[in-house]
N, C-alpha and C positions, 0 to 999 in steps of 0.2 A: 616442240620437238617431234611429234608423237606425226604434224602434218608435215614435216620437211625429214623427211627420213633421208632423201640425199641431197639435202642444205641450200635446193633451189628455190627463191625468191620470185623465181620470174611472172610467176601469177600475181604476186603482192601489189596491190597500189601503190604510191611514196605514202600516201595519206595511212596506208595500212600500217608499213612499215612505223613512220610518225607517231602512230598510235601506242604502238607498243612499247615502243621508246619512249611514249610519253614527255612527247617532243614538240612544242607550241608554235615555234616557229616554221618556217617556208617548207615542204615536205621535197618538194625538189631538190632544196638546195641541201636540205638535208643527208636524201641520197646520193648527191654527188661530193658532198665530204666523205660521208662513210664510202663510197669507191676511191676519193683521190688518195684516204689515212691508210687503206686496205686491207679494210674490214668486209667489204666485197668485191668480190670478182667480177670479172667482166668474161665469161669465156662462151665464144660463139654463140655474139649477141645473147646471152642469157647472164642470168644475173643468180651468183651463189656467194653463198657466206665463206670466208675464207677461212681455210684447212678446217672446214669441219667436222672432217673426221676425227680428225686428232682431238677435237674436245666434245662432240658429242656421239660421232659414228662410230666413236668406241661403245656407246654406253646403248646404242642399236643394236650392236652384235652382240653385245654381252646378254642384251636381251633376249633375245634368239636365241642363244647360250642356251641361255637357264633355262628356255621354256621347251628345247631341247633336252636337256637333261630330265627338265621335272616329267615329261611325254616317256622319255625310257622309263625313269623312275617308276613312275605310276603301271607303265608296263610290265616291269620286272616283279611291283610287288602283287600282282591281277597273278601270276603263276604259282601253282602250286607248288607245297613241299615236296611232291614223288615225282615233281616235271624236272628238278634241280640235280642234273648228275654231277655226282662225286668222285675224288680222285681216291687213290688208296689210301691217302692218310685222314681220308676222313672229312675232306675241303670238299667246298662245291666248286666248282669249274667257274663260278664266278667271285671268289671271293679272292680278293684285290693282296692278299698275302701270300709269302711261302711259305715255305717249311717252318721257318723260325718264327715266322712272327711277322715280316719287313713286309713293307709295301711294294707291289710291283708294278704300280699304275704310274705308267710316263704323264710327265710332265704334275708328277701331284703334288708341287711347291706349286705359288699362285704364281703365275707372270709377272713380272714390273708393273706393265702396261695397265694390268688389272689391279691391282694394286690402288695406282692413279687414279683410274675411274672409279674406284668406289670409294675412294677420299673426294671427286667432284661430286658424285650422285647424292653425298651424306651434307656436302655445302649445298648443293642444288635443294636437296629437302628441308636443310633448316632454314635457309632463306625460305623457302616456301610458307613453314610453318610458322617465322617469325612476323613475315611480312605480310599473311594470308594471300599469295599470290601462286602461280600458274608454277614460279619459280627465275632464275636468273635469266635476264637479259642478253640477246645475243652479244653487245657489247662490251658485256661481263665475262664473257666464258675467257678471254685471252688475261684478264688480268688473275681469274682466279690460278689460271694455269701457271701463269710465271711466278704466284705467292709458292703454290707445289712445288715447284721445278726449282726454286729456292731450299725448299727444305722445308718450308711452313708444313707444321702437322694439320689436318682437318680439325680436330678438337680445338687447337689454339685460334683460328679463323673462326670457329661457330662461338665457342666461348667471347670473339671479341663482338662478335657479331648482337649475341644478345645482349650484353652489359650496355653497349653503346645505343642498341636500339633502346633498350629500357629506359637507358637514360633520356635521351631523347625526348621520347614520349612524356616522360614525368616533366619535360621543358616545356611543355606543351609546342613542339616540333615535329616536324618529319620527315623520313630518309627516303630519296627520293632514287635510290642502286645504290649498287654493292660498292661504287668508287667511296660513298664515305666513308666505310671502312677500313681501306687498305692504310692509310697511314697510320691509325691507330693499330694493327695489326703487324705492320712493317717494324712498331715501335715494340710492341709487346714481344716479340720476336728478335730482335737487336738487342732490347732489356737482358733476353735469357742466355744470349748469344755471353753479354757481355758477365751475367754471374758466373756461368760456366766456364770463361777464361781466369777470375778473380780465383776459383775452387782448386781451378789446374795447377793455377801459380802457387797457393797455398797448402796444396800434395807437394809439390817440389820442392818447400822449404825445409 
């Protein structure tokens, strides 16, 4: 992520590409599937991962965010207590409340958006940490989206994630992305779908 900040491929060799995908056969023919399924772009002769912003150019800004904030942060607490002017009730000019009590800082619920992202960054880390890797494959980013965009909690996708891995491994097996999760995951999620309809029906009796 950290070398495609704005999701251009076009330096990547197929072989490169191949590689990462961990993909044995033809590397050409490889990148011309992933362009004709539309997993990449073709825009002005250059070659980019499609919408990637949406699943990871969020998780670049959010970066920048924070590292933005933590730079004030750090600045604000470098000033002294007698540099801090106060109002007459005794506040400092920076202190994010009124009179009462209440918060006056716009926008201080989190965004949706942000939200989403750090439900993918918490999948991207435990894949990371389950599978000792870099983290999910560019392949992967559209289906973890569409388990979110379902409803899937984070906890229930990392919770399937380890069981299945665990298991696996005691099979003496290996998981080779995140696709063999999703159906046990789609199930374990359907499963609770369907006790929570069973619970409903049994309040209404």
């Amino acid at each position: 992520m950290d070398n495609l900040p704005d999701g251009c491929i076009s330096l990547l060799e197929p072989e490169d590409i191949a590689d990462e995908m961990m993909w044995t056969g033809d590397a050409d023919e490889l990148l011309s599937a992933l362009i004709d399924v539309g997993f990449i772009d073709e825009i002005d002769e250059e070659l980019f991962i499609h919408d990637w912003h949406d699943y990871i150019g969020k998780l670049v800004d959010k970066r920048r965010t924070d590292a933005e904030r933590k730079r004030k942060s750090r600045k604000t607490t470098k000033r002294s207590p007698d540099d801090v002017q106060r109002t007459s009730s005794g506040q400092s000019e920076d202190d994010p409340r009124d009179g009462a009590g209440n918060s006056t800082v716009q926008y201080s619920t989190v965004p949706k958006e942000d939200i989403t992202t750090d439900k993918f960054a918490r999948i991207e880390k435990a894949y990371a940490t389950i599978h000792k890797t870099m983290g999910l494959k560019p392949i992967d980013w559209p289906i973890v989206n569409k388990l979110l965009e379902k409803g899937i909690t984070a906890d229930l996708i990392i919770e399937v994630m380890e069981e299945k891995h665990a298991k696996k491994i005691q099979e003496g097996g290996t998981v080779n992305g995140f696709s063999f999760y999703t159906n046990a995951i789609n199930e374990r999620f359907n499963q609770g779908q369907r006790n929570e309809g069973r619970l409903d029906f049994l309040n209404d009796l």
